[in-house]
C-alpha positions as CSV (number, residue, x, y, z in Angstrom):
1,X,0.0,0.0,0.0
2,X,1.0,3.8,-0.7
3,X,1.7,5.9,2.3
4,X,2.4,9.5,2.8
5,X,6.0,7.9,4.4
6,X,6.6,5.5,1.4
7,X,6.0,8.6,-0.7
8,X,8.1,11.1,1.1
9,X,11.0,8.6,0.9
10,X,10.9,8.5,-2.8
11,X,10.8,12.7,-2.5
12,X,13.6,12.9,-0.3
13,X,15.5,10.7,-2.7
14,X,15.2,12.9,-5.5
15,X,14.1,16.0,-4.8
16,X,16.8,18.8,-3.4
17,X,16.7,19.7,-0.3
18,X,15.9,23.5,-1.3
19,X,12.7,22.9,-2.1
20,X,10.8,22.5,1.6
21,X,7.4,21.2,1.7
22,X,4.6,22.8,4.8
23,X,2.9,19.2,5.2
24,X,4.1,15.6,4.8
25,X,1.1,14.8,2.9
26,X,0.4,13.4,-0.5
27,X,-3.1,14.9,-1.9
28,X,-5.6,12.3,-3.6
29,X,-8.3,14.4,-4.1
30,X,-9.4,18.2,-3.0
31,X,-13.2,19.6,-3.5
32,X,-13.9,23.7,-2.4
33,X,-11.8,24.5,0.9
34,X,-11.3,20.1,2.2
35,X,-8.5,18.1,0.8
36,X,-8.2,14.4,1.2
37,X,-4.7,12.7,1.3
38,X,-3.9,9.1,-0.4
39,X,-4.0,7.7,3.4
40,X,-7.9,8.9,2.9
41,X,-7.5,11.6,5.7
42,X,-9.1,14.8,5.3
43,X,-8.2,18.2,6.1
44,X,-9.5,21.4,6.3
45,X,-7.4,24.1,4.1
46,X,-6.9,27.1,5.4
47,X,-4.2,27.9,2.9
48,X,-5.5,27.5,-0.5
49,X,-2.5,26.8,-1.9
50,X,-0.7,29.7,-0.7
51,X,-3.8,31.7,-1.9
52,X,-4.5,30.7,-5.1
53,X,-7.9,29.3,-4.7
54,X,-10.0,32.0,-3.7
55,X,-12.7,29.7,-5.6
56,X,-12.1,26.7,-3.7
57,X,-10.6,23.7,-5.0
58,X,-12.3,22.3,-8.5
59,X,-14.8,24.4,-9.1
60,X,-17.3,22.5,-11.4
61,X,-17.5,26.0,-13.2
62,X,-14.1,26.3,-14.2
63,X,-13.2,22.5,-14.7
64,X,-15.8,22.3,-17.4
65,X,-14.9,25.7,-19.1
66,X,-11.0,23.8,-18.9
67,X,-12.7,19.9,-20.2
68,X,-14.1,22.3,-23.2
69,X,-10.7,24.1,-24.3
70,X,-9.2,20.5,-23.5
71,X,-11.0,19.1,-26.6
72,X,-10.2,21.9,-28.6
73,X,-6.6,22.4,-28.2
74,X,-4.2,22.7,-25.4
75,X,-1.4,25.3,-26.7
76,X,0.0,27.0,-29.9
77,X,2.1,29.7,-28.2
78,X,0.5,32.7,-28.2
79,X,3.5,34.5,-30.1
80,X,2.7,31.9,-33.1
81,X,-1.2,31.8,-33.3
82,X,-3.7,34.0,-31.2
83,X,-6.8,32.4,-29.7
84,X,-9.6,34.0,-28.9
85,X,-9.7,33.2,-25.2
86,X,-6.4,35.1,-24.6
87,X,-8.3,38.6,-25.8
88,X,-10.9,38.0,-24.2
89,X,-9.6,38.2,-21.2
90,X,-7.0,40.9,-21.8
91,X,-10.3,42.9,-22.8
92,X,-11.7,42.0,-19.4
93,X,-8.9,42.6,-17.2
94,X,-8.3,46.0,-18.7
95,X,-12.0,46.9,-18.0
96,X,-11.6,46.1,-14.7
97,X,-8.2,47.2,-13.7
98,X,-8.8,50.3,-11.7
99,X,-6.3,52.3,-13.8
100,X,-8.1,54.9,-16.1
101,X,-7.5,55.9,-19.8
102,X,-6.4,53.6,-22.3
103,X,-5.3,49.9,-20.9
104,X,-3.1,46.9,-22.5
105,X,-2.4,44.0,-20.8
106,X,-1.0,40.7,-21.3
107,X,-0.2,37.3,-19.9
108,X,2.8,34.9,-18.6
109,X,2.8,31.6,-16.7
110,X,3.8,32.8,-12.8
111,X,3.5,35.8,-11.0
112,X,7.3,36.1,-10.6
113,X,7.2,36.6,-14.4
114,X,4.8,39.7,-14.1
115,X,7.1,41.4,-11.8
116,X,10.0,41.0,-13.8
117,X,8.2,42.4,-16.9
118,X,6.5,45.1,-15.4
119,X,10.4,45.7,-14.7
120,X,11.0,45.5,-18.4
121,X,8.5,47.7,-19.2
122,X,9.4,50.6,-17.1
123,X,12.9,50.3,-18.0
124,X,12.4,50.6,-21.9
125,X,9.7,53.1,-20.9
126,X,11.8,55.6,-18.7
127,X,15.8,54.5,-20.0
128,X,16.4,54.5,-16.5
129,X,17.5,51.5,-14.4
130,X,17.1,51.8,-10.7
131,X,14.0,50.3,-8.8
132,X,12.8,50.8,-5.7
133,X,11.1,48.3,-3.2
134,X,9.8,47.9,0.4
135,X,10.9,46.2,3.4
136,X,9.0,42.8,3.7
137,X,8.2,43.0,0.2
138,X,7.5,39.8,-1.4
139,X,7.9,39.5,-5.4
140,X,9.3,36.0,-6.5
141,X,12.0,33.6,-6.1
142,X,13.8,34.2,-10.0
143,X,17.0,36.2,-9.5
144,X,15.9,40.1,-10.3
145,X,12.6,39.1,-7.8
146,X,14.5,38.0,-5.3
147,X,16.6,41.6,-5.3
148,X,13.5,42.9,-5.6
149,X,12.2,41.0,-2.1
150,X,12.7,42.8,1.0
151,X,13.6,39.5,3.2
152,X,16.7,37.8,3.3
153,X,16.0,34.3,5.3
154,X,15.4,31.8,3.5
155,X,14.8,33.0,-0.4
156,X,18.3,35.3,-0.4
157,X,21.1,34.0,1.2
158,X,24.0,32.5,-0.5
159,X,21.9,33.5,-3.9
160,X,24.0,36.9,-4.5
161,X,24.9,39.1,-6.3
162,X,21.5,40.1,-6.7
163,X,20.7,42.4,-9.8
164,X,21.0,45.6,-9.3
165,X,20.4,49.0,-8.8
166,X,17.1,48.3,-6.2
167,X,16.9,49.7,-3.1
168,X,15.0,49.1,-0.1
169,X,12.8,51.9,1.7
170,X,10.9,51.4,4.5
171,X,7.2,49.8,4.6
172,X,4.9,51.7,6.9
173,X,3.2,49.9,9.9
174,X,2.3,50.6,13.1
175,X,2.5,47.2,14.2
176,X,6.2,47.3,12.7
177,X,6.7,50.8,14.4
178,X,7.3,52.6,10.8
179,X,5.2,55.5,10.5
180,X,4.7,56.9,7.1
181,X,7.0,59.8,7.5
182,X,9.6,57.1,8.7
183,X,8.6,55.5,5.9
184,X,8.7,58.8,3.3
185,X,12.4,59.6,4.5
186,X,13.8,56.4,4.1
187,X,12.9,57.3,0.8
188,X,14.2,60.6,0.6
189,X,17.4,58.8,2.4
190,X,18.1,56.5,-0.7
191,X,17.6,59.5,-3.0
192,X,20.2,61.6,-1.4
193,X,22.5,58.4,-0.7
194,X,22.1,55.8,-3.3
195,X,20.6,57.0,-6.4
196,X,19.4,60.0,-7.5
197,X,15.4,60.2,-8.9
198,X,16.5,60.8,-12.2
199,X,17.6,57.3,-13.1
200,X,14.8,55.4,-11.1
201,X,12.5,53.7,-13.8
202,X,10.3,52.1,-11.2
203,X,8.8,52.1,-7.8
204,X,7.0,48.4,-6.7
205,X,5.0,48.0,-3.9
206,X,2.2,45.5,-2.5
207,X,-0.8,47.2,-1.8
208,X,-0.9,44.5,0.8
209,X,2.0,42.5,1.8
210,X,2.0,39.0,1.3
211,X,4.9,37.0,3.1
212,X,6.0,40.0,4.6
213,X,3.2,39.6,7.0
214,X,-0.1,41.1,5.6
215,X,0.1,44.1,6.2
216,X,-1.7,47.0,4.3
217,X,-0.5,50.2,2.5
218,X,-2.6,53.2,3.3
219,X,-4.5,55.3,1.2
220,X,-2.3,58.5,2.4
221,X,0.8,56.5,1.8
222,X,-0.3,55.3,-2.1
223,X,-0.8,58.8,-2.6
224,X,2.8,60.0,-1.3
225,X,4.1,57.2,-3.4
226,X,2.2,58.8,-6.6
227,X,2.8,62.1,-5.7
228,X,6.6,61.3,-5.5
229,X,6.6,59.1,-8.8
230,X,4.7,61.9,-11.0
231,X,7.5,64.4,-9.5
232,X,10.3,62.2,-10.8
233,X,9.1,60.3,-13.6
234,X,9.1,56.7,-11.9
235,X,6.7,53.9,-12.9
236,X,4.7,53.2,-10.3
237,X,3.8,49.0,-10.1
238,X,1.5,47.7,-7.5
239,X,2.0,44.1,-7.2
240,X,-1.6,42.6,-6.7
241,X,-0.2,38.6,-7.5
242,X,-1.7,37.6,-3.7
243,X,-3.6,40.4,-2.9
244,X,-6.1,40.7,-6.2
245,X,-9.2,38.9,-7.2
246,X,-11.4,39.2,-4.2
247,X,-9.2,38.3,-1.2
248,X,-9.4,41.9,-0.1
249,X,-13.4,42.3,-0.6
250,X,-12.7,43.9,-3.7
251,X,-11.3,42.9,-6.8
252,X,-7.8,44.4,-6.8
253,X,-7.0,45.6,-3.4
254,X,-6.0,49.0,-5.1
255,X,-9.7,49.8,-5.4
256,X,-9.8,50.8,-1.9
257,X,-6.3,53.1,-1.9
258,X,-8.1,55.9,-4.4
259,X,-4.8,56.0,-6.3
260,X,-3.8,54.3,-9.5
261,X,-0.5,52.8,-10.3
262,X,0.9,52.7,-13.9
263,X,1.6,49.0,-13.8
264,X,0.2,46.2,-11.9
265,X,0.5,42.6,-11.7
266,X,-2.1,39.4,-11.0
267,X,-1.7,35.8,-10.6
268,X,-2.0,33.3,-8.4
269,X,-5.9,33.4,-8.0
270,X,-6.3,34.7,-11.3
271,X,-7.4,31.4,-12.9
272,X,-8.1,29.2,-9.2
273,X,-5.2,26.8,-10.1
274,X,-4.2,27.0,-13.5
275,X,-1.0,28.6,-14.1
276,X,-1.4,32.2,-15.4
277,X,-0.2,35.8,-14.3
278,X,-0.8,38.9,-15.7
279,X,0.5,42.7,-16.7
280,X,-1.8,45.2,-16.8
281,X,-1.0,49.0,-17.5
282,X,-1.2,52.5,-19.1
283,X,-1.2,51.7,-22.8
284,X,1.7,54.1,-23.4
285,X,3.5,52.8,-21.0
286,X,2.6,49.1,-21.9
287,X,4.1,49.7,-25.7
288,X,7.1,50.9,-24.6
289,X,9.1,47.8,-25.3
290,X,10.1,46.9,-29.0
291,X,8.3,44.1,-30.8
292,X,9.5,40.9,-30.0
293,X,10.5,42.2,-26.3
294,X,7.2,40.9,-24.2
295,X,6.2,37.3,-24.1
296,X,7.1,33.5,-23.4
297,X,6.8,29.9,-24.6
298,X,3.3,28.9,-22.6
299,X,2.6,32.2,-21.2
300,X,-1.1,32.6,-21.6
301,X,-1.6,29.3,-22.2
302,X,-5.5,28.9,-23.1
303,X,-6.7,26.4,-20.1
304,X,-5.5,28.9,-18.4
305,X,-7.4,31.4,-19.9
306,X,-10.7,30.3,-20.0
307,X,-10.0,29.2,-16.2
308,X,-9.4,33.0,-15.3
309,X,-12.8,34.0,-17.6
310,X,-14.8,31.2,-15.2
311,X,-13.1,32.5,-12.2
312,X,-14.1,36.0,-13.1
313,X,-17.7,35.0,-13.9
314,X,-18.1,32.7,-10.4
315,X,-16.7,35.6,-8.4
316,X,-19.5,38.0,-9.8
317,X,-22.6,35.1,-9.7
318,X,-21.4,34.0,-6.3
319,X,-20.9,37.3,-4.7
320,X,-17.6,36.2,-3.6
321,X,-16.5,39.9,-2.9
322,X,-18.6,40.2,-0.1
323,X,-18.4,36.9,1.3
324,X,-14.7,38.3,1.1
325,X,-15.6,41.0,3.8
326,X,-18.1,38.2,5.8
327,X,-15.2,35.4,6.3
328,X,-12.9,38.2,7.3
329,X,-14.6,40.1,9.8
330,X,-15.4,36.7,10.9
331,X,-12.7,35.5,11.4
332,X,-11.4,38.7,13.4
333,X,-14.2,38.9,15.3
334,X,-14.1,35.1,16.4
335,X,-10.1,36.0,17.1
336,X,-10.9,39.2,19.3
337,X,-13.8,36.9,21.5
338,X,-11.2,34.5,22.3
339,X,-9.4,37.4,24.4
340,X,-6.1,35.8,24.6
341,X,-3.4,36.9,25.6
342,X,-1.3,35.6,23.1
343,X,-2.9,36.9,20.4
344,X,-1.1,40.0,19.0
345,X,-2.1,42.2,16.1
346,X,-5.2,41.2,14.0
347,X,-5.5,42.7,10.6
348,X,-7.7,42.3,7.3
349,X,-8.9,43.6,4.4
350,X,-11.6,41.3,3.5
351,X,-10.7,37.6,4.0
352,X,-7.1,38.4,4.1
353,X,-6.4,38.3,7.3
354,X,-3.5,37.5,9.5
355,X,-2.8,37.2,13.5
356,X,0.2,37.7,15.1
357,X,1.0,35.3,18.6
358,X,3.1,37.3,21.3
359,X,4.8,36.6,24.4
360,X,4.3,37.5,27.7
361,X,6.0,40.3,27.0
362,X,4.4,41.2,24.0
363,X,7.3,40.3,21.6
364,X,7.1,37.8,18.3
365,X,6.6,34.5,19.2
366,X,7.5,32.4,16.2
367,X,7.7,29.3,18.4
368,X,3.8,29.3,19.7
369,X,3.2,29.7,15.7
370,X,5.0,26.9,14.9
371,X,3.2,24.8,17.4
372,X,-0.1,26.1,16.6
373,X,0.3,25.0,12.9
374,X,1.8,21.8,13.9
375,X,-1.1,20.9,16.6
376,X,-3.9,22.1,13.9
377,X,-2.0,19.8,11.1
378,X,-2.8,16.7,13.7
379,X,-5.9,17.3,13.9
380,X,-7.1,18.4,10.2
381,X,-6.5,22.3,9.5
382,X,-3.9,23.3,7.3
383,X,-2.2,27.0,8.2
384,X,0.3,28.6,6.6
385,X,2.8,31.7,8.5
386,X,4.2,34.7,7.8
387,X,6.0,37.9,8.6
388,X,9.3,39.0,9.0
389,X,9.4,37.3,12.4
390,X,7.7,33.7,11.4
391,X,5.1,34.8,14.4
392,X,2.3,35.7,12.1
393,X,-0.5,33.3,10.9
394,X,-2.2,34.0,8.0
395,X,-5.5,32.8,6.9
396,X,-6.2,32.4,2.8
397,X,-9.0,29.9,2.9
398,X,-11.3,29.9,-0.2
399,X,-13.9,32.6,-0.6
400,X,-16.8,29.9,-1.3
401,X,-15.6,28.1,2.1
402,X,-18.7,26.4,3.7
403,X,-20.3,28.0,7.0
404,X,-19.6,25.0,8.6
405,X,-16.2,24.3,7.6
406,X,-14.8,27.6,8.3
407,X,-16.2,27.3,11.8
408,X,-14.9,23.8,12.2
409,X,-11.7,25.3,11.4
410,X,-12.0,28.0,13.9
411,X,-13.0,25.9,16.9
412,X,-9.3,23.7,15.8
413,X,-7.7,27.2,16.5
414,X,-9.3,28.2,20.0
415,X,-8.7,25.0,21.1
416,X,-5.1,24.7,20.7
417,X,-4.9,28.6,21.7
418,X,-6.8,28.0,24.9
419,X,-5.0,25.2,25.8
């Protein structure tokens, strides 16, 4: 018989050691937020495959829209022979995207990809080649994301030299003691230090921070950031690849800062499991790069792309942005009713929401959120951390979680907590 053990010998044999792995668990099968592992054991998933699924795990909606394109055809490279499908939803996303005036967008396979390119793109656009990112900032594992990332342990070391010029500046929390005009002169410390305005093509920022711990850029600071970027001529990218499509209660997360970026990036939950990511931008700035310069083997591949048009259509029919707002106010308000102690900062826009677990004297305590993962794993929740101190827990189950299940889930977490 097959075990999860048998099977994680055979990984360990040939898979590096680089490549960690949360659970030692082999999936068989997975239906909306429950997944069932070849031992037949199921579990709650609170982590949605590091928030991909914000439409749950096989949604009969988007598998049949995939089993249609299947009989059709599965790829031509989108550089070779358009499809339709690819348009369509290029039309869709720039209808959407809250940036105003003339849109373009177009697709690639990961979100890591979309950074990079939205890199690309303000490069030829502005001949410049600095960039500037945030503390905490999470933008992909390839080599110019990982400059690009504002967290060393464990996706930077012994990787350098990272590409270059990007420079950090603070990210403004109060839960991270930054204020914003902490925050602002960091800024204003790397222009009069490290590079001057002038040759900055781009500024990149998570309008909520994934890895780095959830936490949320402020509609005062998005509008220093633009009011700094139209000053200098900088690019302004907001990387939406965990934030967007409905996780916040809106569609992009940026809908709710009352500024627009000139560049911004989906993926992840873009097409609930199908590997897709996106650019989406000022047209001008969009056809800045010479013919030939955009683009990629399977990027845009078209399962992917009519899994992104179903995902759009269920999120509309099944009201998932304000379910968005229901699961995450309650989950925080379940969190506050506990009134534990060791329960730190709680913050959420929508149903992307993270706690933080503290010491008794209030400090990080990445230890209590290692064992609360590894006590909810024994008994069927799957949770997932964060943070620049490993003490956050954040929650990313699917929008179209059931009542039930989500409370099941819950209860798992006071009673390890209380305990």
């Amino acid at each position: 018989m097959t075990t999860n053990q048998s099977l994680l010998e055979r990984r360990k044999a040939v898979l590096p050691t680089g490549l960690g792995v949360a659970f030692p668990i082999f999936a068989e099968k997975a239906k909306n937020s429950e997944i069932w592992d070849i031992e037949g054991k199921r579990y709650i998933d609170f982590v949605g495959g590091i928030s991909v699924l914000n439409t749950g795990h096989s949604h009969p909606k988007i598998t049949q829209r995939v089993h249609e394109q299947l009989d059709k055809f599965t790829h031509t490279a989108a550089q070779m022979i358009n499809y339709e499908c690819y348009v369509d939803l290029a039309e869709k996303l720039c209808e959407k995207a809250p940036i105003s005036g003339d849109k373009k967008a177009f697709f690639l396979t990961t979100g890591a990809e979309a950074v990079e390119n939205c890199i690309k793109i303000a490069r030829a656009k502005t001949r410049r080649p600095g960039v500037i990112s945030f503390v905490g900032g999470w933008h992909g594992r390839t080599m110019m994301c990982m400059s690009l990332t504002g967290k060393v342990l464990p996706y930077k070391k012994n990787f350098g030299p990272m590409p270059g010029p990007v420079f950090h500046a603070l990210f403004p929390a109060e839960e991270l003691n930054v204020t914003e005009a902490q925050a602002l002169h960091s800024l204003d410390m790397i222009f009069q230090a490290d590079i001057d305005p002038s040759e900055v093509a781009a500024m990149i920022v998570e309008p909520v921070q994934g890895e780095g711990g959830f936490h949320q850029v402020t509609p005062s600071f998005a509008k220093a950031l633009r009011e700094i970027c139209d000053e200098h001529g900088i690019v302004l990218i907001f990387d939406e690849v965990q934030c967007g499509f409905a996780r916040t209660g809106t569609l992009f997360a940026t809908e709710q800062l009352g500024v627009e970026p000139d560049l911004m990036t989906a993926a992840k939950s873009l097409a609930g499991g199908y590997p897709i990511s996106a650019v989406i931008g000022r047209a001008d700035i969009m056809d800045a790069p010479q013919v030939g310069g955009l683009g990629g083997t399977y990027s845009g591949n078209p399962l992917a792309c009519v899994a992104a048009l179903a995902v759009m259509e269920v999120i509309e029919e099944e009201n998932l942005l304000e379910r968005s707002v229901e699961i995450g106010d309650t989950i925080a308000s379940f969190l506050k009713g506990l009134n534990l102690s060791s329960i730190g900062h709680i913050r959420h826009k929508g149903a992307m929401l993270a706690f933080e677990l503290i010491d008794s004297e209030g400090k990080p305590d990445a230890a209590a959120a290692a064992n609360l993962k590894a006590k909810a794993f024994e008994q069927g929740l799957l949770l997932a951390s964060c943070g620049m101190y490993g003490n956050a827990i954040r929650v990313m189950v699917p929008l179209t979680v059931e009542d039930d299940v989500l409370q099941e889930g819950l209860d798992i977490i006071k009673g390890i907590l209380a305990a």
